[in-house]
C-alpha positions in Angstrom: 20.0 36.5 12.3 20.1 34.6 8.9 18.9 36.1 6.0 15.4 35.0 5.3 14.3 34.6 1.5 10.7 35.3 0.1 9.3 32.6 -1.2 9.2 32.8 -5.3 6.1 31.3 -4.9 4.7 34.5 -3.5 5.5 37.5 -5.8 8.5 38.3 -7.7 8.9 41.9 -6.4 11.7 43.6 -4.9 12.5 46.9 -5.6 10.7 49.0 -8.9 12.4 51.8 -10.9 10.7 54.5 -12.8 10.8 57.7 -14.3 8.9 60.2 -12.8 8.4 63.6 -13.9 8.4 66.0 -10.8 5.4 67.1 -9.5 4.8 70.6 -8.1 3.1 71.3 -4.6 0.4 73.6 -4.5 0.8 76.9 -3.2 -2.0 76.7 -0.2 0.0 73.3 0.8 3.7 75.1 0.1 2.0 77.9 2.8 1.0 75.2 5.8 2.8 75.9 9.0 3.3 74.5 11.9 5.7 75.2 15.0 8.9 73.3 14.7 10.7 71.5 17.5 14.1 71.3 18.9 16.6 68.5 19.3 16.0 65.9 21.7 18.5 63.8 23.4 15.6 62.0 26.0 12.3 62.4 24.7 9.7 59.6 26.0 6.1 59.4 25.0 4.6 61.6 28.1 1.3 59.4 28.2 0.8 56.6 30.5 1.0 53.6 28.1 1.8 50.4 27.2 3.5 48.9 24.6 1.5 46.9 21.9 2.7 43.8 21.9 0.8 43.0 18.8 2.0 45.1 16.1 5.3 44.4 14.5 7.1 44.5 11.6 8.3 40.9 11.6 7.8 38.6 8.5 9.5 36.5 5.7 11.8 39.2 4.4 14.0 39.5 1.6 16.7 41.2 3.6 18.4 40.7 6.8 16.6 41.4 10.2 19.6 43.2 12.0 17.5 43.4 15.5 14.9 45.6 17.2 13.3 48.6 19.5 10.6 50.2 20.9 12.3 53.4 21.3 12.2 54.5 17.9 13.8 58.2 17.9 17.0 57.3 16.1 18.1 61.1 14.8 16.3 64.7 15.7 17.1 65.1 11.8 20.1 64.0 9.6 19.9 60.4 9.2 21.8 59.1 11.6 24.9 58.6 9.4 28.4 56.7 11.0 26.3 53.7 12.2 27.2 51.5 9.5 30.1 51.1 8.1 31.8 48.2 5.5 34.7 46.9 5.4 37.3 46.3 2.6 36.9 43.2 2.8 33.0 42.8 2.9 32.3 42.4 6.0 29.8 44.7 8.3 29.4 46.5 11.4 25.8 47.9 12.3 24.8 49.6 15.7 21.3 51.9 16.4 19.8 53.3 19.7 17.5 50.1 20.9 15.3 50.7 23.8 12.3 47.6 24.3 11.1 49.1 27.9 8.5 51.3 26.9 7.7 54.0 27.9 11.4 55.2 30.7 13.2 53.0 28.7 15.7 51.8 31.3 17.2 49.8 29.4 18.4 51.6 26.5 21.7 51.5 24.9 23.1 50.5 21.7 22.0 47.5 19.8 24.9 46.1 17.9 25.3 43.5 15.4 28.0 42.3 12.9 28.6 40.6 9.8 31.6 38.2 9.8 31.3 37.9 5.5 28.6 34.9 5.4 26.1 35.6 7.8 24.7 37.9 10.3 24.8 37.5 13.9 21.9 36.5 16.0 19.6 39.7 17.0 20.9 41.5 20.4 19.3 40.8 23.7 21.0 43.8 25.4 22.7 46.7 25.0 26.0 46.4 24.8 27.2 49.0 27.6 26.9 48.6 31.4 25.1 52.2 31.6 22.0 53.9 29.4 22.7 55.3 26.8 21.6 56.3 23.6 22.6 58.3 19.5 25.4 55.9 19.0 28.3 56.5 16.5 30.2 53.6 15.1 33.9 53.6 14.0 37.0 51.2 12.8 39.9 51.7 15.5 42.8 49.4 14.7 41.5 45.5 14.3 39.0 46.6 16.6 36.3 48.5 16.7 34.9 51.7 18.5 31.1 53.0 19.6 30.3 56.3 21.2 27.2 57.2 22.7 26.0 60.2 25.2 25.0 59.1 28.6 22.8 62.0 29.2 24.6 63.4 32.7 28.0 62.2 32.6 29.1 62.8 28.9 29.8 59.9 25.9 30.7 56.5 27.0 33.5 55.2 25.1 33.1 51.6 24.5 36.1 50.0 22.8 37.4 46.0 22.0 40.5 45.1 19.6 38.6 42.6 17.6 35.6 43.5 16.1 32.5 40.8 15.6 33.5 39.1 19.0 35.2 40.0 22.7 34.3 42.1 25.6 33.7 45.8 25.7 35.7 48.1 27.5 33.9 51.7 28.6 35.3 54.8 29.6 33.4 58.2 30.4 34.8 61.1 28.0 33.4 64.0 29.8 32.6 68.2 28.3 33.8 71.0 29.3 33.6 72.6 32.6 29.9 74.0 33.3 29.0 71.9 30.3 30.0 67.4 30.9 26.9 66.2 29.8 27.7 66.6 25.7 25.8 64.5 23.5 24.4 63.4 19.7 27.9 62.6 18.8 29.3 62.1 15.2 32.6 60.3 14.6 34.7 58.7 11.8 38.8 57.2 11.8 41.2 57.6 10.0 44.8 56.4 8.8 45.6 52.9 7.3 45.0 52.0 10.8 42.0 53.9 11.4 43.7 55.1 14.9 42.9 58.7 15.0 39.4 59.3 16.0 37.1 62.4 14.9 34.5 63.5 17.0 32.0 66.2 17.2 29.2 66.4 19.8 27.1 69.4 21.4 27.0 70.7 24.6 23.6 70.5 26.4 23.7 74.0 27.7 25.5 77.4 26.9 28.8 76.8 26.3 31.2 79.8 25.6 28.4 82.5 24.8 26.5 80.2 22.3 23.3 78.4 23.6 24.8 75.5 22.3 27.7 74.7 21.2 29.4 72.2 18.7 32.8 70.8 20.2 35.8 68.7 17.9 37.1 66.0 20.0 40.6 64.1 18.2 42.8 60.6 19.7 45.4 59.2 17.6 45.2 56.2 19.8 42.0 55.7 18.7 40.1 56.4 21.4 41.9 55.6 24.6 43.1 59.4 25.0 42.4 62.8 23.0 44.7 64.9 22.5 42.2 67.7 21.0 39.5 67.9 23.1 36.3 71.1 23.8 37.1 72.6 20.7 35.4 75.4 18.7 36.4 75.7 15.4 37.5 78.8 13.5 34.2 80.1 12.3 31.8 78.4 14.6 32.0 80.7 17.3 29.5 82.9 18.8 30.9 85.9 16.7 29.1 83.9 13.9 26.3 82.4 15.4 24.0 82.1 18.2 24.3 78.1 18.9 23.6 74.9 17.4 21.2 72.0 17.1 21.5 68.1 17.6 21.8 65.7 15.0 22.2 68.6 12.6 25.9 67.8 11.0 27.1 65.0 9.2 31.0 63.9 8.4 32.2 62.2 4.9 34.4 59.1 5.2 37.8 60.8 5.7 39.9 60.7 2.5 43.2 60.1 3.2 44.1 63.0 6.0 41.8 65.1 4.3 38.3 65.5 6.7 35.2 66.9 6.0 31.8 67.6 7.8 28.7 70.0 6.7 26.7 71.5 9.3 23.0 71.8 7.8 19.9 73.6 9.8 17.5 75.8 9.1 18.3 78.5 11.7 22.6 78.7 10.8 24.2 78.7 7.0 25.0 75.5 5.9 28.5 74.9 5.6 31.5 73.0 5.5 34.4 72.4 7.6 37.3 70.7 5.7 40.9 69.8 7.2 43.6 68.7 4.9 45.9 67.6 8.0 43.6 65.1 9.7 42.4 67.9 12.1 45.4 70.5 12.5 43.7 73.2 10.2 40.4 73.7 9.0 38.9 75.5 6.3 35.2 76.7 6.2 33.2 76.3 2.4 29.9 78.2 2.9 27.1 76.1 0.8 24.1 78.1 1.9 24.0 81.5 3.6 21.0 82.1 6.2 18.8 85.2 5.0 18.7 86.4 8.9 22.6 86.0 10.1 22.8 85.8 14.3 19.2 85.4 14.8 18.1 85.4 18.1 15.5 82.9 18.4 12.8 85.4 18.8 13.0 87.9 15.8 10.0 87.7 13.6 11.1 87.1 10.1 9.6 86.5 7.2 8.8 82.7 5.7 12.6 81.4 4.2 13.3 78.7 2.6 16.6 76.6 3.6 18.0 73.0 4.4 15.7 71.2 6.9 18.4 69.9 8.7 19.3 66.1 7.0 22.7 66.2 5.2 25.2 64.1 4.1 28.5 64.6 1.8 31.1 62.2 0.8 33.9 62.7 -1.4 34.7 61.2 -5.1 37.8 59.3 -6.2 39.4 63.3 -6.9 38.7 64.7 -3.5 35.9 66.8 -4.6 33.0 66.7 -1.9 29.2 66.2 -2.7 26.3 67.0 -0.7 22.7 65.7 -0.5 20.0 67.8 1.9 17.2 68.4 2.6 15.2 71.3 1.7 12.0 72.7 3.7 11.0 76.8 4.9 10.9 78.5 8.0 9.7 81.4 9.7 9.2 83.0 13.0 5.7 84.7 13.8 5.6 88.5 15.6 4.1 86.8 18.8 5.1 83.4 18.6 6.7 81.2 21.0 8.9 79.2 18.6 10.0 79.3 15.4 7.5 76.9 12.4 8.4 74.6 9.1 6.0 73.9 6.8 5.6 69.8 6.4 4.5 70.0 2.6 7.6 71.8 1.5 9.2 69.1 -0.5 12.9 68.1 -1.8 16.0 66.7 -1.4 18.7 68.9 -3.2 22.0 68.3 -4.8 25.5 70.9 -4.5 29.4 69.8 -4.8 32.3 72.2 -4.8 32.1 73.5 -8.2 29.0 74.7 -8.1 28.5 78.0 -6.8 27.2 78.6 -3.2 23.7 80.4 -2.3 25.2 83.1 -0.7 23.4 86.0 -1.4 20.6 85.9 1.6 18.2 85.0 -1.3 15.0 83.8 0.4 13.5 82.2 -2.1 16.8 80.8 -3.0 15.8 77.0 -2.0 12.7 76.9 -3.4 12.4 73.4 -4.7 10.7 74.8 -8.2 13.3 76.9 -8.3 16.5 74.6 -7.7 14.5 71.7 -10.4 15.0 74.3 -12.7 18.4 74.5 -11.9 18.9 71.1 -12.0 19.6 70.9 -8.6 16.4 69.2 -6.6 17.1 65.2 -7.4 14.5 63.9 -4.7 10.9 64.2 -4.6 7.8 62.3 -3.4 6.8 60.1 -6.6 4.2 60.5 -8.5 3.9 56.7 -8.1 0.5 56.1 -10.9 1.6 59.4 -13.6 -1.7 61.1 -13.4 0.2 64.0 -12.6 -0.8 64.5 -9.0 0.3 63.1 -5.7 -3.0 60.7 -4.4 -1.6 61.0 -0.8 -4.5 60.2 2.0 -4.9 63.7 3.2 -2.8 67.3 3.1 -3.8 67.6 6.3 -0.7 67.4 9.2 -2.3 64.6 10.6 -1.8 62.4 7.6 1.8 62.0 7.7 4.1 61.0 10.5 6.0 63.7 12.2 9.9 63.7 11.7 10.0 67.8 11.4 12.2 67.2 8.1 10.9 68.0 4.7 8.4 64.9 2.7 11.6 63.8 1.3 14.6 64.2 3.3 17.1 61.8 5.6 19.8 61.5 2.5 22.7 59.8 2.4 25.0 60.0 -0.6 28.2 57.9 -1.6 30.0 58.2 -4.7 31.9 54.8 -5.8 35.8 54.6 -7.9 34.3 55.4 -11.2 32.7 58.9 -9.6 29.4 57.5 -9.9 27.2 59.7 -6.8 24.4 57.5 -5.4 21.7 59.0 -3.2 19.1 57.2 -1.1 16.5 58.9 1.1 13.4 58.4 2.8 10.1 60.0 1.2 6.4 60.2 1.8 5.1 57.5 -0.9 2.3 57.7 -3.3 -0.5 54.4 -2.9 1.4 53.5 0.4 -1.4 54.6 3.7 -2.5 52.8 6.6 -5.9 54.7 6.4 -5.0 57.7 7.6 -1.3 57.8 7.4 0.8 57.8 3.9 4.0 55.7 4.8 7.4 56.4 3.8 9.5 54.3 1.6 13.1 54.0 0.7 13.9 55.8 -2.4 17.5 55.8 -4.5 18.6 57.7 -7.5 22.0 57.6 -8.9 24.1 60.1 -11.1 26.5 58.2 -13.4 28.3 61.5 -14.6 29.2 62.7 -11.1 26.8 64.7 -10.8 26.3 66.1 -13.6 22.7 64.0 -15.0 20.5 61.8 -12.9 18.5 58.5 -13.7 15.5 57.5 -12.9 13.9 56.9 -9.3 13.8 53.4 -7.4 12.0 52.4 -4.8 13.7 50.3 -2.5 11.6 48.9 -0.4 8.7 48.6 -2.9 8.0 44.9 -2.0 5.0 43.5 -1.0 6.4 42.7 2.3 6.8 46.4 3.1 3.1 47.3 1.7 2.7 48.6 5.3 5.9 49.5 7.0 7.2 53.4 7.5 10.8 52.9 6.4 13.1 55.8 8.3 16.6 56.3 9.0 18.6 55.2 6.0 22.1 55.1 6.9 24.6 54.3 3.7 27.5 52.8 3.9 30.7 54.6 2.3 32.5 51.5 0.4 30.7 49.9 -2.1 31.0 47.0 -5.0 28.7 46.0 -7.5 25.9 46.6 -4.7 25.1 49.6 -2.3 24.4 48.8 1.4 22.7 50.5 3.7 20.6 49.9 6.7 17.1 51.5 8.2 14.3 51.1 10.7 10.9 49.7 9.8 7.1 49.5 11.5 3.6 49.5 10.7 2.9 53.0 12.1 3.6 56.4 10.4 5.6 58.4 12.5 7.3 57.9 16.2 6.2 56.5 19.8 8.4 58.6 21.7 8.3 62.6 19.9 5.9 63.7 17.4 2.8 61.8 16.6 3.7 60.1 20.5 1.6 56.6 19.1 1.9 53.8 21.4 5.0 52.3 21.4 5.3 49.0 19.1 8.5 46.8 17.9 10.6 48.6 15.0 12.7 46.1 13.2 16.3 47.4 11.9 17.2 45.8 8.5 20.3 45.3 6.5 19.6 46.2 2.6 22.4 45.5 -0.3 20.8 46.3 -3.7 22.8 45.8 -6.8 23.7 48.9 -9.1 22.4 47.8 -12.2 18.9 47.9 -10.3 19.4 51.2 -9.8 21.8 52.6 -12.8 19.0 50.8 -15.3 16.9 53.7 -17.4 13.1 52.4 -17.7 11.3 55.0 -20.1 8.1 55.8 -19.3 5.4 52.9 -21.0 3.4 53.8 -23.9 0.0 52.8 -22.4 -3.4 53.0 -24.0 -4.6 53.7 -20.0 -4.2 54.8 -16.8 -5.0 53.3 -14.0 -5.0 54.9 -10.3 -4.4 52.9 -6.9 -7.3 51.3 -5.0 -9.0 53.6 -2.5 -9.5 53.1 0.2 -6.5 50.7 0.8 -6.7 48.8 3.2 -10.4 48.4 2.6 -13.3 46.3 4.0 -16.1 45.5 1.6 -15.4 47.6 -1.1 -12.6 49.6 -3.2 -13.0 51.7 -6.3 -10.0 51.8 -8.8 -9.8 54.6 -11.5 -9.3 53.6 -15.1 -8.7 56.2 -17.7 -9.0 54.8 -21.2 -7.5 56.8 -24.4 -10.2 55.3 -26.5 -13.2 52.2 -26.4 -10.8 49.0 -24.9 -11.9 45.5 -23.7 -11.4 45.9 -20.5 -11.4 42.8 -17.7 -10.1 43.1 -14.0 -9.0 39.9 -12.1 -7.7 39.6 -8.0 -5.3 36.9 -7.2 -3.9 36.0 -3.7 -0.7 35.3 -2.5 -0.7 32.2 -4.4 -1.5 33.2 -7.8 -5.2 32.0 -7.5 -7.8 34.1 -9.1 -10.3 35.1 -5.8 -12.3 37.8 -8.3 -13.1 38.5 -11.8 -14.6 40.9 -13.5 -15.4 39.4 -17.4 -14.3 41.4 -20.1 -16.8 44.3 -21.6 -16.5 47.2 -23.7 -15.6 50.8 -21.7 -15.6 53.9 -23.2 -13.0 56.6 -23.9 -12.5 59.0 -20.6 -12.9 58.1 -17.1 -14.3 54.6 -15.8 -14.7 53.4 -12.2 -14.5 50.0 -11.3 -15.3 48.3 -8.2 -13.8 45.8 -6.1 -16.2 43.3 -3.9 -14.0 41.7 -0.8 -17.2 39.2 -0.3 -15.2 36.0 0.5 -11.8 37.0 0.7 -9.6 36.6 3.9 -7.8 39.6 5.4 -4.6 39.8 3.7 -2.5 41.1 0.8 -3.5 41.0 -2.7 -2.9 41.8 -6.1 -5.3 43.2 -8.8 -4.6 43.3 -12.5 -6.5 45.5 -14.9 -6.1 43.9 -18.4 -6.8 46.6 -21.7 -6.7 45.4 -25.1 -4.0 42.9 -23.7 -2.3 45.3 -22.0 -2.1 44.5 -18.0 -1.4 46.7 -15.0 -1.1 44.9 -11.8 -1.4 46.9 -8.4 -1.4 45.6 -4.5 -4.1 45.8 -2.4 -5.3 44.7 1.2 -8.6 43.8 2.7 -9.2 44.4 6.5 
């Protein structure tokens, strides 16, 4: 679909960059539990409905509109990374799970769509294998091109062509191991100057070799039409070290060279490493995190941990070395529970390469986010978007945020360009972003320019006024970049999922195609000196009336003025004298339209402006 451009006329906003100071979570919010769940290869919404045919995410757009679903479960966890990838010479491959049947979804597969280095292609009608499928994995193979996804009962189908952007598909069924063919949530990279030999892990759906589930290599040199490795546990993976495995839980770097690398990242295993310097022959295991409760059994009551949440990603720099983004949450497991719990306000995305030290003492309080800011090692947070030094957030309650079962901030995906410079995106609960009585997730990115060493300030990627009411999911990165990163994700209007979780009704998610330009994201913005501060509208959306909080250092002239789309003023309040401390202000809807507006508070001269909508 061809990129669609916002008109100027409307507001100049794109994506906003600030430096926030991290907030710490409260200790009675820190100590919320709730019992987790486990990977999912087929989960439908169990109730009897209907898809709403009225709520979508589709409007003018500053991005490009890849395509769409209904089926909105793209990864159990770990953003699901290896579905975008860019090519040397710029142009783009994107594929996602894509399911508009609600609720069986018959008709799911992968949705696919290409970028031939000017535009986009049209959004799919149909997925783009014969069968149902779904957790696509997209690779280079040749001049071609390669997508694996798992069928469910028969094992991955293998869809190949030799020219990628255009030709027919060719499938073939690459079925598991004896007692175990129907493996699935597969991962997969190439590599060579030819990008002929395939990588490939995937998870068995049942026992497999004395671990409840287990996590197989698959290899082809001939990129994909044959594999020469194929069922294979690696050394170090086996039941003498753990129990099993979940979905969606392991993530592989771009393959440098012959040099491979995957990390493994749960809150029930370590979190480790697998690295091959021979494209697969050998591998090495680097332990980044090891589990306080080693071969646990999936009923032993422990005590509350904290540990990754599952979400990972690594890539390696222009030296070799490896860098690692993940998310960080706590677990436990009750004396009398049936399953294991996380705790939904345990917040942080957290930082580790390979020569820093590993947390390998069984520490349980080694991942604490307060602890690992300290360190220097937290780098992802949920902003505190106005400064008062709190998170607003609609509620703490678990029915105010949609349910993913990863930390607030979590789904990373790091890259690190020729000058070393690391670049981290994620998706995170967002301050002044609700619905009502869901906070929305935005887009955030923060970059490093030292490799690692320092990090700059927090933008917000999907800030603009167009995404005022989307839940933003699912970032997936791509490796090579230029004077832009590129990435895509999945957006809609409701908090959460249709199919697992909160179970809403099923409504259209739109997949876009982001490139934002480093310098947006490299810049430094120091905090503003301000005279005031001014809090978000509540409630927002509103009908009738909204209160906004203004805290003034000393007597100001204040005014307040609301302008639509447009730029004409719909509300005024005149300028009058306010005193030092607190003030509320109040904002009439009488005569406005439903719709998105802005509000500016003006202080001395100074001006804040804000977004609002009215119902």
């Amino acid at each position: 679909m061809k990129r669609l451009l916002l008109a100027t006329c409307l507001l100049a906003l794109g994506w906003s960059v600030s430096a926030q100071e991290y907030v710490r979570i409260p200790r009675q919010l820190k100590n919320i539990a709730v019992p987790d769940m486990k990977s999912v290869r087929e989960s439908v919404n169990p109730l009897a409905q209907s898809a709403n045919p009225y709520v979508r995410s589709g409007r003018l757009i500053n991005e490009f509109e890849l395509g769409s679903t209904f089926y909105d479960l793209q990864s159990n966890t770990s953003a699901p990374a290896n579905r975008f990838y860019r090519y040397e010479d710029g142009t783009m491959a994107a594929v996602w799970t894509r399911g508009m049947n609600a609720t069986a979804y018959a008709d799911r597969g992968t949705g696919y769509n290409y970028y031939n280095g000017a535009d986009w292609g049209a959004a799919p009608t149909a997925r783009i294998e014969t069968q149902r499928t779904g957790w696509p994995t997209y690779a280079p193979q040749g001049t071609g091109e390669l997508v694996i996804a798992h069928h469910n009962t028969a094992g991955l189908v293998v869809s190949r062509r030799d020219t990628r952007g255009s030709g027919p598909w060719t499938q073939a069924i690459l079925a598991g191991p004896a007692g175990a063919v129907d493996i699935s949530w597969p991962r997969m990279v190439s590599s060579g100057t030819d990008h002929m030999n395939i990588h490939m892990l995937s998870m068995t759906y049942v026992a497999y070799e004395n671990l409840d589930l287990a996590m197989l290599y698959y290899r082809s040199t001939d990129g994909g039409q044959t594999w020469d490795k194929q069922h294979q546990i690696l050394p170090g993976m086996s039941s003498a070290e753990y129990t099993g495995f979940s979905g969606d839980t392991y993530s592989w770097a771009e393959p440098k060279g012959d040099t491979l690398a995957f990390i493994v990242c749960d809150n029930w295993t370590d979190m480790f490493i697998m690295k091959s310097p021979d494209n697969g022959d050998s591998w090495e295991k680097i332990m980044v995190w090891e589990h306080p409760y080693p071969l646990w059994n999936g009923t032993e009551p422990t005590d509350t941990f904290y540990c990754p949440d599952g979400a990972a990603h690594l890539a390696f720099d222009k030296d070799g070395k490896l860098h690692v983004a993940f998310g960080v949450n706590r677990a436990m497991m009750e004396e009398g529970a049936t399953g294991p719990s996380w705790f939904p306000f345990v917040d942080g995305v957290a930082y580790w390469n390979e020569d820093m030290p590993a947390w390998n003492n069984g520490d349980v309080h080694a991942l604490d986010p307060d602890i690992l800011y300290e360190s220097g090692n937290l780098i992802g947070w949920m902003q505190d978007v106005n400064n008062n030094g709190e998170l607003d957030l609609i509620g703490f309650d678990i029915s105010n945020i949609g349910l993913y079962y990863v930390s607030p901030s979590s789904m990373p995906q790091i890259t690190v360009d020729e000058n070393n410079q690391v670049f981290v995106v994620y998706s995170g609960i967002t301050e002044g972003y609700d619905n009502g009585s869901q906070q929305y997730r935005h887009i955030w990115a923060r970059t490093s320019p030292d490799g690692g060493t320092t990090w700059g300030d927090f933008a917000d990627l999907t800030t603009d006024i167009i995404h005022l009411l989307d839940e933003c999911v699912f970032p997936t990165m791509a490796n090579r970049t230029d004077d832009k990163i590129h990435l895509i994700y999945q957006a809609d209007n409701e908090p959460g999922l249709a199919v697992r979780g909160d179970e809403d009704t099923p409504s259209e998610n739109l997949y876009y195609q982001l490139s934002v330009d480093k310098s947006d994201i490299v810049k430094t913005s120091a905090k503003p000196v301000t005279s005031f501060e001014l809090s978000q509208n509540y409630p927002n959306p509103f009908t009738g009336e909204t209160k906004v909080n203004l805290t003034l250092n000393r007597t100001s002239q204040v005014s307040l003025e609301v302008n639509d789309l447009l730029g004409r003023t719909v509300y005024q309040l005149p300028a009058t004298s306010l005193s030092a401390g607190s003030n509320m202000l109040t904002i009439y809807s009488n005569g406005m339209k439903p719709g998105i507006y802005s509000y500016s508070v003006i202080v001395n001269g100074e001006r804040i402006t804000r977004k609002m909508v009215v119902e």
